[in-house]
C-alpha positions in Angstrom: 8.5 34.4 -14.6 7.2 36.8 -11.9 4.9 39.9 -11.2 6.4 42.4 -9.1 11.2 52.0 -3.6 13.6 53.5 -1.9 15.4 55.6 0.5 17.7 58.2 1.2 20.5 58.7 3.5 22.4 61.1 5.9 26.2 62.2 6.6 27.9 60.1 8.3 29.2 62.4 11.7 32.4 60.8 12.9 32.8 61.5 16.9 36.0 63.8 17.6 38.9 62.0 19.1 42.3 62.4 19.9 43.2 60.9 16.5 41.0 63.2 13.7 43.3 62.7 10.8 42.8 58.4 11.6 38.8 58.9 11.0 38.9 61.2 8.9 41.0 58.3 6.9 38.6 55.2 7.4 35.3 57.5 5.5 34.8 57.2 2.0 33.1 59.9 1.1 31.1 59.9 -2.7 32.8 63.3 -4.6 31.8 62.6 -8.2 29.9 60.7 -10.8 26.3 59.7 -10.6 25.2 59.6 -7.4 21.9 58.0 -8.0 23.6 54.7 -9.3 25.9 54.7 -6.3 22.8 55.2 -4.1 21.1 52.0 -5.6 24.4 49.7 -6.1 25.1 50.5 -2.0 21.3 49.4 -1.5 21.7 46.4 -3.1 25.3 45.9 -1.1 23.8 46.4 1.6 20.3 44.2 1.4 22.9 41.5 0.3 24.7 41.8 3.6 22.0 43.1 6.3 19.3 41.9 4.8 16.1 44.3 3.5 14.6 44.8 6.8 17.8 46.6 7.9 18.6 48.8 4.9 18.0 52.7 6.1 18.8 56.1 4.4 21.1 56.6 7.5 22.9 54.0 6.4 23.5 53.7 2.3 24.5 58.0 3.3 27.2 57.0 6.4 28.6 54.3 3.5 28.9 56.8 1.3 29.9 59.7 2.8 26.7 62.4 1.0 25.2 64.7 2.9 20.8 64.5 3.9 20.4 67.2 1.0 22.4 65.1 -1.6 20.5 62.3 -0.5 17.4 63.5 -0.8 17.5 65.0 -4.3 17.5 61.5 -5.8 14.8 59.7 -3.1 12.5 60.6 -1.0 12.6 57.7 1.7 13.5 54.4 1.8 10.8 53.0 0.1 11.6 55.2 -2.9 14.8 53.5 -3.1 13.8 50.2 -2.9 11.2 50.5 -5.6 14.4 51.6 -8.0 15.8 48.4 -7.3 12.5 47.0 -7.6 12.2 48.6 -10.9 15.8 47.4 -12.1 15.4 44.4 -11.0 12.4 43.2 -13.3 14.1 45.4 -16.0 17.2 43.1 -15.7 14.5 39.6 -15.4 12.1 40.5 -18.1 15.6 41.0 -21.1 16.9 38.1 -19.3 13.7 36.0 -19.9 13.1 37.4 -23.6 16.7 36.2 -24.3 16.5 33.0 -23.3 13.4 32.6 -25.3 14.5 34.5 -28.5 17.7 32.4 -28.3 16.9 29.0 -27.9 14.4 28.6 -30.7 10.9 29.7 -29.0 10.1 26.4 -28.4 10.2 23.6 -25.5 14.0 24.5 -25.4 13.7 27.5 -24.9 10.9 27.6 -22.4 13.0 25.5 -20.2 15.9 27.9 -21.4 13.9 30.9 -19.9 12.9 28.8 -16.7 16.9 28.3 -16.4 17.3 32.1 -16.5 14.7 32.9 -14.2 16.3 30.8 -11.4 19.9 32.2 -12.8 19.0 35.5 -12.4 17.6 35.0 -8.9 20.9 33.5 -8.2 23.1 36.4 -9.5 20.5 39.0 -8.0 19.3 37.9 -4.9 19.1 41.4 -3.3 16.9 42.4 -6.4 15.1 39.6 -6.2 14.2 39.7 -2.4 13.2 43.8 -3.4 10.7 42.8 -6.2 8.8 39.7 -4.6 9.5 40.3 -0.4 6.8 43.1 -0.2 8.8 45.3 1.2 7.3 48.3 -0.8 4.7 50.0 0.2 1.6 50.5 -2.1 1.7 53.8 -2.3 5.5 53.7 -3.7 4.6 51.0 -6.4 4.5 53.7 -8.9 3.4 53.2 -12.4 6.7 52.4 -13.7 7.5 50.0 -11.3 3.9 47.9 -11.9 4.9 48.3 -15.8 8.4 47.0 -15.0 6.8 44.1 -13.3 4.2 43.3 -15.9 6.0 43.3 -19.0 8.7 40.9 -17.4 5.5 38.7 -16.4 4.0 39.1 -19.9 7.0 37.4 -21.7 6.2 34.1 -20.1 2.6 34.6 -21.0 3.6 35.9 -24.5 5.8 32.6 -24.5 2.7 30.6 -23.7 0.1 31.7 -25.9 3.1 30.8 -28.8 3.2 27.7 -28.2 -0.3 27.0 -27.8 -1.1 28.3 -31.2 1.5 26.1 -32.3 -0.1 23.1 -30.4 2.6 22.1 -28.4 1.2 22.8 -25.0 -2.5 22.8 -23.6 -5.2 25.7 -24.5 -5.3 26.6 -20.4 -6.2 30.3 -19.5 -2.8 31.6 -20.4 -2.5 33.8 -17.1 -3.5 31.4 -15.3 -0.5 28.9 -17.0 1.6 31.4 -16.6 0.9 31.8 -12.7 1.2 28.6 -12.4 4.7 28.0 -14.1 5.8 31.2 -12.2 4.6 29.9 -8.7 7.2 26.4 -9.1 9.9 28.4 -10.8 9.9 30.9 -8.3 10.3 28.4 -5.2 12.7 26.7 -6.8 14.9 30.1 -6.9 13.9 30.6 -3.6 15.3 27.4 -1.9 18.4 27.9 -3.8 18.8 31.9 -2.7 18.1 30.7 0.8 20.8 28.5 0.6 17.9 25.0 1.6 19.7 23.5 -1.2 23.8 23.7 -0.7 25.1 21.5 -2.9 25.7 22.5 -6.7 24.7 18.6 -7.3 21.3 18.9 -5.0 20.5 22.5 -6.9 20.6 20.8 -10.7 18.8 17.7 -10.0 15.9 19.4 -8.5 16.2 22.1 -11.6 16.6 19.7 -14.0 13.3 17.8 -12.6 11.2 20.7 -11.9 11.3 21.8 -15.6 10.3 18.6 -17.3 8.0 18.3 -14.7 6.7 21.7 -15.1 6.4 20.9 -19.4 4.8 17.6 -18.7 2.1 19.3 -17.0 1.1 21.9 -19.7 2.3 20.1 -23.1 -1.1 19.2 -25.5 -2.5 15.9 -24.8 -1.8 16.0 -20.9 -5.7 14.9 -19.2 -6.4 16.7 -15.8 -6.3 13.3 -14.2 -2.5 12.3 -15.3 
C-alpha cells in the first residue's frame, strides 16, 4: 500500500600506533564482488542501527574499507544512496503486494492477504521502509525511476480496488482516493509495530486482525456513509 537516494563514502584512515599490525587487523576492507550491492546492504545496516539521520558516506566507506574514488563511482552523495534503497524498497513491496493478491484468490482474502504483507514487509524491512516514507530524499534525487518504483507498488492496491468493484464486492469510491485511504490505516498500523508502540506479538495481531475487517467493512458494497 504506499506511494514513495544515496551516498557515498571515504577510506577509513586508521591513526598510527605502537601496535600497526593490531589495526590493521580490526578493518575489513571490501576487495571483490559488487561493490554497489555492498554499498546499499551496509546502508540499510547501518539505518537499522543508527538510524537515517546518521547514515553518512564517511561512514558506509570506513565500514567497508573503499576508498572516496570507489565510492563515488557508484553514488554521488548520500541522497543518491538512499534513493537506491528507496527504489529497492518499493521494488521489494510492490511483488510482495501483487503476491499476496495473485495468491489468495483476488478477492476479500486476498485483499486482507496483501494488507498482511504490507505490514510484513514493513516488519522485515524497516530500514527500507523508513527510506521510502521518512522524507529523507531530497526532491531533486527522487529520480524517475524511483517515482515509478513508488507508483506501480501504489497502483497494485488501486489495480486491486477497481477489481473488486467491477465485481461488486466493494463500494464504487474514487479508487485513488480508496486506495489512499486503505494505505493511510495500513501504513500506521506498520508503523506502531516498527516503532516497537506495540511489544507484544499478542497486542500486534489483535490490532492487525481488527484493522483489516475494519478497513473491508468500511469499503465493501452496501456500506452507507453514515454506518
Amino acid at each position: 500500500m504506499l506511494t514513495l537516494s544515496t551516498p557515498a563514502g571515504i577510506i577509513f584512515h586508521m591513526a598510527r600506533s605502537a601496535h600497526p599490525r593490531a589495526e590493521k587487523k580490526s578493518a575489513k576492507p571490501y576487495h571483490h564482488g559488487d561493490l554497489r550491492r555492498a554499498l546499499v546492504d551496509e546502508a540499510v545496516r547501518t539505518i537499522q542501527t543508527d538510524g537515517v539521520e546518521h547514515l553518512t558516506l564517511r561512514t558506509v566507506g570506513e565500514r567497508l574499507g573503499v576508498s572516496r574514488s570507489a565510492l563515488y563511482r557508484h553514488f554521488s552523495d548520500k541522497h543518491a544512496l538512499l534513493a537506491t534503497v528507496g527504489r529497492e524498497g518499493f521494488r521489494m513491496l510492490r511483488q510482495s503486494l501483487a503476491d499476496a493478491w495473485e495468491l489468495n484468490g483476488r478477492c476479500r482474502t486476498g485483499f486482507q492477504a496483501m494488507a498482511r504483507a504490507y505490514v510484513q514487509f514493513a516488519i522485515e524491512h524497516p530500514s527500507h521502509y523508513r527510506v521510502m516514507f521518512g522524507g529523507f530524499i531530497e526532491s531533486s534525487a527522487k529520480d524517475d525511476e524511483f517515482v515509478g518504483e513508488a507508483g506501480a507498488a501504489f497502483q497494485v492496491l488501486v489495480d486491486a480496488l477497481v477489481e473488486q468493484q467491477n465485481t461488486g464486492a466493494i463500494r464504487r469510491d474514487e479508487p485513488v482516493l480508496m486506495a489512499r485511504f486503505v494505505w493511510a490505516l495500513v501504513h500506521g498500523t506498520a508503523m506502531l509495530f516498527i516503532d516497537g508502540q506495540l511489544p507484544e506479538a499478542t497486542q500486534r495481531e489483535a490490532l492487525e486482525q481488527y484493522a483489516f475487517e475494519r478497513i473491508y467493512a468500511s469499503i465493501r458494497q452496501g456500506t452507507s456513509a453514515k454506518q
